[in-house]
N, C-alpha and C positions, 0 to 999 in steps of 0.2 A: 180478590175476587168479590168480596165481601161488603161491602162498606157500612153497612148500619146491620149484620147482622153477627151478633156475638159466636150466636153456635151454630156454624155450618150443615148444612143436610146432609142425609148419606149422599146423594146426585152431587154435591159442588164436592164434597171430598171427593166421589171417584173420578170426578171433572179433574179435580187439583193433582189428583194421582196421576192421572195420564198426563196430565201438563209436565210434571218433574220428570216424569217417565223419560216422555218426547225428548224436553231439553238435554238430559241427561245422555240423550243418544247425539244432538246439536252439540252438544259440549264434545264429546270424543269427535266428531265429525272435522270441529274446529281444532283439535289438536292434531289430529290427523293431515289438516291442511296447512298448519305451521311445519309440522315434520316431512310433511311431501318438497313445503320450499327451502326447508333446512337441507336439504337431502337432493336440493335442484332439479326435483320432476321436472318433466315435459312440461312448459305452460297450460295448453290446452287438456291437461289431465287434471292440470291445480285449477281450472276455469269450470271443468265439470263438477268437480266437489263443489266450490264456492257454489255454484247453480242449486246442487242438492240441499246443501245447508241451508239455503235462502228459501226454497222450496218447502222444506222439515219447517222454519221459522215460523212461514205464512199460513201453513196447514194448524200450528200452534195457534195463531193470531185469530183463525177461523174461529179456531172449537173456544177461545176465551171470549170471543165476540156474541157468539148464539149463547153460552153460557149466560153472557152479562147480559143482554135482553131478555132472556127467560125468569130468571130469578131478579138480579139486581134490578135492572130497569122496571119490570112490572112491578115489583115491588114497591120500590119509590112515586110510580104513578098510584099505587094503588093508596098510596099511604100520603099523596097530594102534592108532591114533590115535582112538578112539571118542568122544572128545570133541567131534568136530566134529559127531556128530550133535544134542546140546544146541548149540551156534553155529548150527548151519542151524534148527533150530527157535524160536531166538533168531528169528532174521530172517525168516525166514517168519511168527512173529506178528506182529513190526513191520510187513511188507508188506500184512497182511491187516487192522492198524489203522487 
């Protein structure tokens, strides 16, 4: 989340909290979807989970995105580092491919 800052704020810890929180619920989501095709669900009930998990992913990808412009991004600008603005629009294409 971090990259040039050693000791995190309270706000990116409880950022980083909800993040492992989230995934930690994507993690069971994804075992959930391996034992629904172990177990030969209906397709279209293992098509809804995959949807949710993809969904749970992108909601994660949000809150690390606004995260990383609040704190890491301004920061880097602030600190002269104008390169990160080519890196965030690196990733912002990726996300919108």
């Amino acid at each position: 989340m971090e990259r040039n800052d050693k000791n995190p704020t309270e706000q990116s810890a409880k950022v980083q909290k909800s993040l492992i929180d989230r995934l930690n619920r994507v993690e069971g989501q994804i075992r959930g979807i391996k034992k629904m095709i172990e177990k030969g669900t209906y397709c279209d009930d293992v098509i809804n989970q995959i949807e949710a998990s993809r969904s749970a992913l992108s909601a994660i990808e949000l809150i690390l995105l606004e995260s990383h412009f609040k704190h890491c991004v301004v920061q880097q600008l602030k600190n002269g580092e104008d390169e990160v603005v080519e890196e965030i629009l690196k990733t912002i294409k990726k996300l919108i491919h």
